[in-house]
C-alpha positions as CSV (number, residue, x, y, z in Angstrom):
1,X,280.6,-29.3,121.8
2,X,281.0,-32.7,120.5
3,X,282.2,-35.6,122.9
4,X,283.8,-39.0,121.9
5,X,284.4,-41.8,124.5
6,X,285.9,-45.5,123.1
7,X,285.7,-48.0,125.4
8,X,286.6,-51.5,124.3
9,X,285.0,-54.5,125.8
10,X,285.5,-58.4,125.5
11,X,283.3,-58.7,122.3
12,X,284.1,-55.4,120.9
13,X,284.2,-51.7,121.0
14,X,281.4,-49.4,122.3
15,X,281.7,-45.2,121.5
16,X,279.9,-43.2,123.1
17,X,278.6,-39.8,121.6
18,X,277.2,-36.7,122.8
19,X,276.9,-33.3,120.7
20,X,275.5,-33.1,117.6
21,X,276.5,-35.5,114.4
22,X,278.3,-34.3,111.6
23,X,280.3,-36.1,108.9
24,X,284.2,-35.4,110.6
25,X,282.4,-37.6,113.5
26,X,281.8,-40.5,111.4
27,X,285.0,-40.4,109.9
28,X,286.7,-40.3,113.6
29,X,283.9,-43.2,114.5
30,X,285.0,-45.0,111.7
31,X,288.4,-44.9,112.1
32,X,288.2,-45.9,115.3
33,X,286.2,-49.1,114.2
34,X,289.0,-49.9,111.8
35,X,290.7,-52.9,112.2
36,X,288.9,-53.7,115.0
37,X,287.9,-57.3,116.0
38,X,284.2,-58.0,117.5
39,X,281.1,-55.7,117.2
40,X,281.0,-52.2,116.8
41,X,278.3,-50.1,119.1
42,X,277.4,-46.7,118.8
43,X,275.6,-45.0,121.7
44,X,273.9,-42.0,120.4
45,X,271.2,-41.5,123.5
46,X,273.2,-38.4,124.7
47,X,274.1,-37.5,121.0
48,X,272.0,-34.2,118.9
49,X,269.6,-35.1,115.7
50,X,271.1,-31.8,113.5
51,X,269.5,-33.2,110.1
52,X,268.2,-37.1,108.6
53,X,271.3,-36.5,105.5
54,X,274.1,-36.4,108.8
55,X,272.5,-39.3,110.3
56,X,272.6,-41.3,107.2
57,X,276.1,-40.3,105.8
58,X,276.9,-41.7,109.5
59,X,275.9,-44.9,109.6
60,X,277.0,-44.9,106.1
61,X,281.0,-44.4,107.0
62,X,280.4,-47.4,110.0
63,X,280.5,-51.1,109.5
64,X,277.4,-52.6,108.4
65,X,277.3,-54.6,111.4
66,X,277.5,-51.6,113.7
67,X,274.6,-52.1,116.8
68,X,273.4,-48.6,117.6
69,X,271.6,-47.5,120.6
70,X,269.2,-44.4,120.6
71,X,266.4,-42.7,121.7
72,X,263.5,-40.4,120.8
73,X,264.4,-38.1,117.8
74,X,268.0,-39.7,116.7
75,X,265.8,-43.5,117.1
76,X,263.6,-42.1,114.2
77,X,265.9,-40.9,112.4
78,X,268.0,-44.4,112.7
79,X,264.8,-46.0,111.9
80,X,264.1,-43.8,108.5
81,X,267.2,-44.6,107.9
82,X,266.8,-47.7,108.5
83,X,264.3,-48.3,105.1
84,X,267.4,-48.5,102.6
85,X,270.2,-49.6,104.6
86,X,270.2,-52.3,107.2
87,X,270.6,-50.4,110.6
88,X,270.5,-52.3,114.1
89,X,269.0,-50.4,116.7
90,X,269.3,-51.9,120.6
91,X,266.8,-50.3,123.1
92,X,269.4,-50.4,125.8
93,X,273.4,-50.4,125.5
94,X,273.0,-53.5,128.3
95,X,271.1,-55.4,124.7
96,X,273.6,-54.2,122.4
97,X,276.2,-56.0,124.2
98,X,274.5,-59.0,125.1
């Protein structure tokens, strides 16, 4: 089951995702981000590493400016991704804000 929470803040938007990545997610993620005024974060701590092609055709449908937030298994993943394509990574969604 895959869960997507939008919350907009003062500087931005924050989504929230748990279950497991796939491409139809990026596109909703995207969409969500169009338009929109401010930052972009993506918290993935509650979200499923399925396979490292998902996670970059992911970040890859998002804003380059997109702040992400993860741990263990999806931050590796963000961070080989990370080598060719510029990926911000936040250790906490408190930083990503700030």
């Amino acid at each position: 089951m895959v869960e997507v929470r939008t919350f907009r803040v003062a500087d931005g938007l924050v989504v929230v995702v748990r279950g497991e990545l796939d491409a139809a997610l990026a596109a909703e993620v995207a969409e969500q981000a169009t338009g929109q005024d401010g930052g972009l974060v993506v918290d993935l701590l509650r979200a499923k590493f399925v396979d490292l092609d998902v996670v970059d055709a992911f970040v890859a449908a998002l804003p380059t400016d997109t702040r992400f937030v993860a741990e263990r298994t999806m931050l590796e993943a963000l961070r080989v991704v990370g080598l060719h394509r510029p990926v911000a990574v936040e250790p906490s969604l408190l930083a990503a804000l700030a």
